[in-house]
C-alpha positions as CSV (number, residue, x, y, z in Angstrom):
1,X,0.4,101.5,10.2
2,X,1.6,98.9,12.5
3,X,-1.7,98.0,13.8
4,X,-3.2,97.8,10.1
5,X,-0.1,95.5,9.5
6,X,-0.8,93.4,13.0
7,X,-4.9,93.1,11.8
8,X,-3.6,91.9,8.3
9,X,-1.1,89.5,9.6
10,X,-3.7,88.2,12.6
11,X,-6.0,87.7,9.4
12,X,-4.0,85.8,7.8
13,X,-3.1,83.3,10.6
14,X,-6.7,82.9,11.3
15,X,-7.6,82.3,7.6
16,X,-4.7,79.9,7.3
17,X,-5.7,78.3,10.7
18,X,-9.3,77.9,9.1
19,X,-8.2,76.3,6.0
20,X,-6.7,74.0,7.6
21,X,-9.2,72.6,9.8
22,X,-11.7,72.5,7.2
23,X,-9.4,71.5,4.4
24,X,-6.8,69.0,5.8
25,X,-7.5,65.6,4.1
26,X,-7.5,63.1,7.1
27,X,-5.8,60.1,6.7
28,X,-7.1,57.7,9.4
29,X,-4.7,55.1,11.0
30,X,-6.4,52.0,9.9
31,X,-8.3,51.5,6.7
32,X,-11.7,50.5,7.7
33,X,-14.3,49.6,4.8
34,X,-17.3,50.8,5.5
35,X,-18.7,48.7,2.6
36,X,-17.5,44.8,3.8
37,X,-19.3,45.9,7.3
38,X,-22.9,46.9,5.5
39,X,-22.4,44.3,2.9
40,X,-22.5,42.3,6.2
41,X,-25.9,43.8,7.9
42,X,-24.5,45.9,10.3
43,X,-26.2,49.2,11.0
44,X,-24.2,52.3,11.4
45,X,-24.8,52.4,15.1
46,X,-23.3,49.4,15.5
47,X,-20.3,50.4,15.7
48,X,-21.0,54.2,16.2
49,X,-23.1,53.0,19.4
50,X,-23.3,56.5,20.7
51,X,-25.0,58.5,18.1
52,X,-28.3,56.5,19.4
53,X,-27.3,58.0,23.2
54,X,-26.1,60.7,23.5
55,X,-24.9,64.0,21.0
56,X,-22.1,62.8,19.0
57,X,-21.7,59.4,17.0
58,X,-17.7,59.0,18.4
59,X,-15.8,56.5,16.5
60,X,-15.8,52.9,18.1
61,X,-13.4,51.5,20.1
62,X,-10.4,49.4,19.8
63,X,-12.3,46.6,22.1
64,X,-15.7,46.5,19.8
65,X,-13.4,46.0,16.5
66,X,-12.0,42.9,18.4
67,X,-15.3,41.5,19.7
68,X,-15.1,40.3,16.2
69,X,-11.6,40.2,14.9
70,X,-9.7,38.4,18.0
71,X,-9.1,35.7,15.9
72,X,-8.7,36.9,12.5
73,X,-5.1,38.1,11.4
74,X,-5.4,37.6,7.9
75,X,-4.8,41.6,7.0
76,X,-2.2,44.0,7.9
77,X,-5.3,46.5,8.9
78,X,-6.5,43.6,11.6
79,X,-3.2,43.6,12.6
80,X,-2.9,47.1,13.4
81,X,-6.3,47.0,15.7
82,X,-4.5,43.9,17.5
83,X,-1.2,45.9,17.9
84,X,-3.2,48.9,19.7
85,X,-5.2,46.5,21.8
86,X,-2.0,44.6,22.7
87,X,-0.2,48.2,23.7
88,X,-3.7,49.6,25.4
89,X,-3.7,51.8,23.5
90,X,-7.5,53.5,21.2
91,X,-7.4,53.7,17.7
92,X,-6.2,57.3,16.9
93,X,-9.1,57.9,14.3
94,X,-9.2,61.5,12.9
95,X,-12.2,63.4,13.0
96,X,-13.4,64.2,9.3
97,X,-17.1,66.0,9.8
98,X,-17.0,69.0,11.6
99,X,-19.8,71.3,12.4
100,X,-19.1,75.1,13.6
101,X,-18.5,75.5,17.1
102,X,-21.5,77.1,17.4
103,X,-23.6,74.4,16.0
104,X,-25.5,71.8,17.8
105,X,-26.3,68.7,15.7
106,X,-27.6,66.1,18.6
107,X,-27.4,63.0,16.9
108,X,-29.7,60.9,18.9
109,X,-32.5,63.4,17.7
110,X,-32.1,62.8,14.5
111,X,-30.9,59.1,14.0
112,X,-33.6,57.7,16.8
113,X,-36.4,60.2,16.9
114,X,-36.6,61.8,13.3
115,X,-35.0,57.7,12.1
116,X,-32.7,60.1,9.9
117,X,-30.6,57.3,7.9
118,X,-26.5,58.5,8.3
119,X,-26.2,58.9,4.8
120,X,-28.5,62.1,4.5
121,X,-26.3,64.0,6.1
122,X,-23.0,61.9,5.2
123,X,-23.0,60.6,2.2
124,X,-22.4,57.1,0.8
125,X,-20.5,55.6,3.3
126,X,-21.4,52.3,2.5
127,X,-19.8,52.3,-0.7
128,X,-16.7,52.9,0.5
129,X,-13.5,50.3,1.1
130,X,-11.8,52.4,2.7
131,X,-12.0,56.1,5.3
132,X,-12.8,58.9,3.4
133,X,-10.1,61.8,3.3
134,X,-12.5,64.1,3.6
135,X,-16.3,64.7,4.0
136,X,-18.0,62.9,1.4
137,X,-21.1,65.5,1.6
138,X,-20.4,69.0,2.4
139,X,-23.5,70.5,4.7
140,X,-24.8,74.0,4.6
141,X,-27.4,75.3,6.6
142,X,-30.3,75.6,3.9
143,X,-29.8,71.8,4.2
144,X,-30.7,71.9,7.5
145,X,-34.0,74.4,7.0
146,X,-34.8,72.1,4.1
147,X,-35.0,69.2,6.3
148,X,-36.5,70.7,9.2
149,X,-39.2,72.5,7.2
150,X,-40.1,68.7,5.6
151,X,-40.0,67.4,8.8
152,X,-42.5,70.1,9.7
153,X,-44.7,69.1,6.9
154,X,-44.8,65.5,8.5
155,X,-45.8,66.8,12.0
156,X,-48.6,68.9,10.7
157,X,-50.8,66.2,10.6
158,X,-50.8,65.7,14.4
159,X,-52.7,66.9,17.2
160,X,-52.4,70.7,18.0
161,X,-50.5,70.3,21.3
162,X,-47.8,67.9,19.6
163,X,-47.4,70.3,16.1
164,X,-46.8,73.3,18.3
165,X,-43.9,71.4,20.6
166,X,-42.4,70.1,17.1
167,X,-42.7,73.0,15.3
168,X,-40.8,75.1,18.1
169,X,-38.4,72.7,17.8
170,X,-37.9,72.2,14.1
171,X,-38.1,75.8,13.4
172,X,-36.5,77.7,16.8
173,X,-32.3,78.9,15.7
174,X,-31.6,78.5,20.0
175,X,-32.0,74.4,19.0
176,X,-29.0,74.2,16.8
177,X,-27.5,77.4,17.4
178,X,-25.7,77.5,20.8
């Protein structure tokens, strides 16, 4: 009995745990709008300069916001950026997309390689004036397959050595599943 009662309480730490982390709306510390930067030219990578290096995207830091807002102080928002550079201090953003631990998604891959535009797999973010609370897309694995079996599709057409290397790749679970 008390083992039956310990397994139903653990449960239902770890499902509140888990709700949690995937449910939490995020409120990020400074209201960044997505949509004045695009309207503006700038690509994604711009400002989330890793997701063309390396595995994740990160969020930018306090020092590439100021490269061009030193001067401006017209908004409470660039104020807050100045206040953190002033105190040496990194934006605190909050991560919103999350992957399962045991998921892979190597950014780089699929934003420089595959030229996957962000908003496939996040939504509009350039319509936005201001962080979204939570993902604005919601990603299941079928999306994945679907993609990689497209991208598949788009490889066939190459010479025999190439398809087989892509199509381990594209189609192999040990490349996202870790």
């Amino acid at each position: 009995m008390k083992r039956l009662l310990l397994v139903l309480v653990g449960l239902a730490l770890a499902w509140s745990c888990w709700s949690v982390w995937v449910n939490a709306d995020v409120q990020q510390p400074v209201a960044f709008p997505h949509k004045t930067h695009v309207d503006l030219n700038l690509p994604c990578t711009g400002c989330h300069q890793r997701a063309e290096k390396g595995a994740v995207a990160g969020r930018p830091p306090t020092a590439l916001c100021l490269a061009c807002h030193a001067g401006d102080s017209k908004s409470a928002e660039i104020k807050k950026l100045k206040d953190y550079a002033e105190n040496g201090k990194e934006i605190p953003w909050q991560r919103v997309w999350r992957l399962p631990p045991h998921v892979f998604f190597p950014h780089r891959a699929h934003v420089v390689v595959a030229k996957i535009k962000c908003q496939t797999c996040h939504g509009p973010m350039e319509t936005l004036r201001k962080p979204p609370a939570t993902p604005l897309k919601t990603l299941a694995m079928n999306d994945c397959i679907a993609c990689h079996e497209s991208s598949e599709k788009t490889v066939a057409a190459k010479t025999t050595e190439v398809r087989m290397m892509a199509r381990t790749l594209l189609t192999d679970c040990a490349t996202c599943h870790r």
